[in-house]
C-alpha positions as CSV (number, residue, x, y, z in Angstrom):
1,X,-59.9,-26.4,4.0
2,X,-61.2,-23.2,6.0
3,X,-60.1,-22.1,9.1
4,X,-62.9,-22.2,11.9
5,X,-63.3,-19.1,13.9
6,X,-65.8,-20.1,15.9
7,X,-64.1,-22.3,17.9
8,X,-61.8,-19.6,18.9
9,X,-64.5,-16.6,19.5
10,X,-64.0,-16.1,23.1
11,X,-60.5,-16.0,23.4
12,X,-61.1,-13.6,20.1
13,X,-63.2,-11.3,21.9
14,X,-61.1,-11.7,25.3
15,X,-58.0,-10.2,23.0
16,X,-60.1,-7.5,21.5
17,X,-60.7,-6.0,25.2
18,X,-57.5,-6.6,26.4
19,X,-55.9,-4.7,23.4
20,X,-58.8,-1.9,22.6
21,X,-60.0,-3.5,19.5
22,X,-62.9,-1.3,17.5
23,X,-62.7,-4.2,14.7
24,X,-61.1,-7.1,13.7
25,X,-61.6,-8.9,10.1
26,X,-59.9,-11.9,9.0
27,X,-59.3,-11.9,5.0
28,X,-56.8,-13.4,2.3
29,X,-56.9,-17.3,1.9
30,X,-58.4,-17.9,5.6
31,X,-62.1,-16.2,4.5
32,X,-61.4,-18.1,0.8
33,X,-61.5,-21.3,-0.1
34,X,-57.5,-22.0,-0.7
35,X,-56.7,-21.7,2.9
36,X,-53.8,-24.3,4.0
37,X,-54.3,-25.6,7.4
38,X,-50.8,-26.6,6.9
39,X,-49.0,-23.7,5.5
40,X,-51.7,-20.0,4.9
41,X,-50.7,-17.6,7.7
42,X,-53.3,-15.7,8.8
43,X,-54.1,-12.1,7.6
44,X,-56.5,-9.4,10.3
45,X,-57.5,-6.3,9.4
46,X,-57.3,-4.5,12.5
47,X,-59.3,-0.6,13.6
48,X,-58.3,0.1,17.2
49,X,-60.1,2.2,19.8
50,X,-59.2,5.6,19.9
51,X,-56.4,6.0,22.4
52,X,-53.0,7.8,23.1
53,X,-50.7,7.4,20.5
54,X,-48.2,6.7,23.1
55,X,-50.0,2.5,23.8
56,X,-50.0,2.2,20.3
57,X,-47.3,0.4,19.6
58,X,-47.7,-2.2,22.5
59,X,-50.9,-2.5,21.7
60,X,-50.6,-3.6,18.2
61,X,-47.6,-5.7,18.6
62,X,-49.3,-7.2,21.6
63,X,-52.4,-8.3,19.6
64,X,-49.7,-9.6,17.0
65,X,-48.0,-11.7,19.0
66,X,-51.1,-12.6,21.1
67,X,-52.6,-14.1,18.0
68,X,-49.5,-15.9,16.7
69,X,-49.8,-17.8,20.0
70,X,-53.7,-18.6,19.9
71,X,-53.2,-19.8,16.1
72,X,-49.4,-21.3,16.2
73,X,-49.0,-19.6,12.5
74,X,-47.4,-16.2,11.3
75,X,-50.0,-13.1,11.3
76,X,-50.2,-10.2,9.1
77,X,-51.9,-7.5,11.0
78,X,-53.1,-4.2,9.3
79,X,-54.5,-1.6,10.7
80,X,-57.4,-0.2,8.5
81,X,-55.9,3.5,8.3
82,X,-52.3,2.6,7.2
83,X,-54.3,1.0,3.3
84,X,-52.7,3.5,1.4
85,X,-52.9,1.8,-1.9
86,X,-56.3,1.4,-3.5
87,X,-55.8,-2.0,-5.7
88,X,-55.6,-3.7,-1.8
89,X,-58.3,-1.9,-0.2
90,X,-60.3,-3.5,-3.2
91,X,-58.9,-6.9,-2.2
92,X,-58.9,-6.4,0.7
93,X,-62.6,-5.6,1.0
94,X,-64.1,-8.3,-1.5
95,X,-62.5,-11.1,1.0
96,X,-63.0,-9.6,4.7
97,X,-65.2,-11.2,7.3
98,X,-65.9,-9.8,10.4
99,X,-64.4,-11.7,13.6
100,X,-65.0,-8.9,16.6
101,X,-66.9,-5.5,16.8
102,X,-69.9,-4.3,14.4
């Protein structure tokens, strides 16, 4: 069963302005077809508006937690620039959908 985004796009957007979100991309099981409603956390891929270092850390951790609560589950958030290893950018990029930003 997929997860459906749509009926959570404004308070989506509302947390991508409150926490400077360039991008946001939901991938892993929830933009697949082996998604459990039950047990699949919830992996974003994350690019953030260019900003002061210094916000950084509330900012993602805020958008962590912020989501945890919208979606009741456990969230992997990665930020685009910390995908070091190439084997998960490749995964990473077959299964991403775009939630917020263009």
């Amino acid at each position: 069963m997929n997860l459906n985004l749509a009926d959570y796009s404004d308070q989506l957007s509302n947390l991508c302005i409150l926490y400077g979100v360039k991008r946001l991309e939901i991938f892993g099981s929830a933009s697949r077809d082996d998604f459990d409603l039950e047990k699949s956390d919830l992996d974003f891929l994350v690019e953030f508006e260019e900003m002061h270092s210094s916000g950084a850390f509330d900012r993602y951790f805020g958008l962590k937690e912020a989501l945890e609560q919208l979606f009741h589950r456990p969230i992997d958030l990665v930020e685009v620039k910390a995908i070091k290893n190439p084997y998960f950018r490749q995964s990473v990029e077959q299964d991403k959908v775009l939630v917020y930003g263009s």
